[in-house]
C-alpha positions in Angstrom: 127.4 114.9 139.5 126.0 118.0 140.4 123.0 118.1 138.5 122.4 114.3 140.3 121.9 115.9 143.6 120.1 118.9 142.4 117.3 116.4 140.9 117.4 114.4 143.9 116.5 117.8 146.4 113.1 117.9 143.8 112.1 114.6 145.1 109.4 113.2 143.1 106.7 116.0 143.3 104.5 116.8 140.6 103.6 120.6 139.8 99.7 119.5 139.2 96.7 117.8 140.8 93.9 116.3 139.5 90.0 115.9 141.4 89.4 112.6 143.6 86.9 111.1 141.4 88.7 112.5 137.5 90.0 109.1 137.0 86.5 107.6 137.9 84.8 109.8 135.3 87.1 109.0 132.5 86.9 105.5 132.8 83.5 105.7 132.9 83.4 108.3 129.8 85.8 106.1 127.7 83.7 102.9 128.1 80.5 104.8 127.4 82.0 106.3 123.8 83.9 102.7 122.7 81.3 100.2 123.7 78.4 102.1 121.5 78.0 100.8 118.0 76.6 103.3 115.8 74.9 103.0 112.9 77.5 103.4 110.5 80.7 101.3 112.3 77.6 98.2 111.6 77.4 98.8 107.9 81.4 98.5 108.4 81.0 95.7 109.9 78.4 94.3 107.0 80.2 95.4 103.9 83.6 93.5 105.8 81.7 90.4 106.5 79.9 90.3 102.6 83.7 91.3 101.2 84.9 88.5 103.0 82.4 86.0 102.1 82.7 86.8 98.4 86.6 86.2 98.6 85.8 82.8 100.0 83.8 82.0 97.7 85.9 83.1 94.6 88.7 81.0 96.3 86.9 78.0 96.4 85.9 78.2 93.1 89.4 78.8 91.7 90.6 75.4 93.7 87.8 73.6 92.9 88.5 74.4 88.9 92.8 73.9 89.4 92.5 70.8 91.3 90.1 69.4 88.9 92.3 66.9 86.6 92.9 67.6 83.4 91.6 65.2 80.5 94.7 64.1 78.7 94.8 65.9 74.9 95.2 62.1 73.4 94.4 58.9 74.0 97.9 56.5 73.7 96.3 53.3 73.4 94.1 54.6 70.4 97.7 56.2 69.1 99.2 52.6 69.5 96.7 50.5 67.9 96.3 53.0 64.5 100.1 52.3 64.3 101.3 49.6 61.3 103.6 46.6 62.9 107.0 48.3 61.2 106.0 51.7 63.0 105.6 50.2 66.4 109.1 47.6 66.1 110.3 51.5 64.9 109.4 52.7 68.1 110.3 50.1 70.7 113.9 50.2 68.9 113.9 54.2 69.5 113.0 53.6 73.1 115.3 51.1 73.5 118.3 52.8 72.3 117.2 56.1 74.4 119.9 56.7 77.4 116.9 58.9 79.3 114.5 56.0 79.9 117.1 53.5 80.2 118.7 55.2 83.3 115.4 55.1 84.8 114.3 51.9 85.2 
């Protein structure tokens, strides 16, 4: 409790002072430095924008070749009709017996 009191006998003083106008003048100096674009922050700027634009453009060309639908690798009604009579009743008796696509209609 006694070092309570002692800070309280300080008060809030500070051991420094600063000019009148010092805040003034480094406002004015801090806006003067960040609000100039130099020459080489704009090619920054350019390389980011052209990097970005060729991202874009490699991502729309990868949806645009996923999303494109993919040609089935045979044709089932041409796979049906070079079948003989006994090979299709062969198959509709397969399919009939299967447990898999019965369940699911």
């Amino acid at each position: 409790m006694k070092n309570f009191e002692e800070i309280e006998k300080i008060g809030k003083r500070t051991p420094y002072t600063v000019p009148s106008d010092f805040y003034e003048k480094l406002q004015r100096r801090i806006l003067a430095t960040s609000t100039k674009v130099t020459p080489l922050a704009h090619l920054r700027l350019r390389r980011v924008a052209l990097w970005g634009g060729g991202v874009a453009v490699a991502i729309a060309v990868a949806v645009a070749l996923i999303a494109d639908e993919p040609k089935p690798l045979y044709d089932f009604e041409a796979m049906l009709s070079e079948l003989s009579d006994e090979q299709c009743n062969a198959l509709i008796e397969s399919y009939n017996n299967d447990i898999f696509l019965t369940t699911m209609e």
